[in-house]
C-alpha positions as CSV (number, residue, x, y, z in Angstrom):
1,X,55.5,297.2,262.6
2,X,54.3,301.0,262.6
3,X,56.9,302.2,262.9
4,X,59.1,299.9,260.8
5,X,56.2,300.1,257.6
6,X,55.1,303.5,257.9
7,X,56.7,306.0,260.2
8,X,60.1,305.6,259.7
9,X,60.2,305.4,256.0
10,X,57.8,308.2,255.6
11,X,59.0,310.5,257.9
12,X,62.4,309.8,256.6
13,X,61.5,310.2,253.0
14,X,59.6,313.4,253.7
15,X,62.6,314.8,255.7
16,X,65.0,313.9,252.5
17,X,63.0,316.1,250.4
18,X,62.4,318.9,252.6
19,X,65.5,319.5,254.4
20,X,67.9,318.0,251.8
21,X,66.2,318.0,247.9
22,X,62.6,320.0,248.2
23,X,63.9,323.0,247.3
24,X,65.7,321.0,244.0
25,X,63.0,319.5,242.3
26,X,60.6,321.2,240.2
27,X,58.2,317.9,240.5
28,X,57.0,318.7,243.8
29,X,54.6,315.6,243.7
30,X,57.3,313.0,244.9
31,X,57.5,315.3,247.8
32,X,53.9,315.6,248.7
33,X,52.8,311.7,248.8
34,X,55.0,311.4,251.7
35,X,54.0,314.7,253.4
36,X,50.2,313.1,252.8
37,X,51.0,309.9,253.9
38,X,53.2,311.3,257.0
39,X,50.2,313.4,257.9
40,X,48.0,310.2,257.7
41,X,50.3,308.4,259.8
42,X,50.4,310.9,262.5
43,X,46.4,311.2,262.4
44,X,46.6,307.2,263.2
45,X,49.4,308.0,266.0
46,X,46.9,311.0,267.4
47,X,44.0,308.5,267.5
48,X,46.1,305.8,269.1
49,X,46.9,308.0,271.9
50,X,44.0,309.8,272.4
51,X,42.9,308.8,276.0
52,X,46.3,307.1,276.6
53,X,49.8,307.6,278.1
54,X,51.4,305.6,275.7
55,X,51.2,304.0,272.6
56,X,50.6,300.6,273.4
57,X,48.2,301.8,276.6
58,X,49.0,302.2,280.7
59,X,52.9,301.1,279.7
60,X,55.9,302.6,278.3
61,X,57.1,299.8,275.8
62,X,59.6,299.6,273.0
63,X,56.8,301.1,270.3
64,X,57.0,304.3,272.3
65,X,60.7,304.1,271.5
66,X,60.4,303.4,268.1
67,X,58.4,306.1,267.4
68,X,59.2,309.0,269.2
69,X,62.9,309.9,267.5
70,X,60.8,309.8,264.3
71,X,58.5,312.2,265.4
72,X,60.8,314.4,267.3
73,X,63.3,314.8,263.8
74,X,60.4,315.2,261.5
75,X,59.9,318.9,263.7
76,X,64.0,319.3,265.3
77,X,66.4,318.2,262.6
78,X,64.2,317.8,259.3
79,X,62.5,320.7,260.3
80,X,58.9,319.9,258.6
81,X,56.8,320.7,261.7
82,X,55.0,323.0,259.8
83,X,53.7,320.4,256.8
């Protein structure tokens, strides 16, 4: 549900306006509620994995592979590493 609530539309919304439409819009505030809430979401992902291997703990489950092609486009394709 993480990543079907949060990281996916955030990350997907933040790479719309930064690869595709940031440059576009004068109103930048669209833009930075989802960097904010993407950064948020990556501090809970950070936290969650702090003193683990994986997401969910000692195994590699279907979370992990939720998540990681979000986090992985939000730096390669959408290029926003740097938000």
């Amino acid at each position: 549900m993480f990543q079907v609530g949060g990281v996916g539309p955030m990350f997907g919304q933040v790479g719309f306006f930064h690869k595709f439409a940031g440059k576009d819009f004068e109103d930048k505030r669209p833009r930075d509620r989802y960097v904010g809430e993407a950064k948020r979401l990556l501090a809970v992902l950070d936290g969650r994995l702090r003193g683990r291997e994986w997401t969910m703990g000692e195994a590699f489950t279907i979370a992990d592979i939720a998540i990681f092609p979000w986090v992985r486009n939000l730096v390669g394709f959408y290029g926003a590493g740097e938000l």
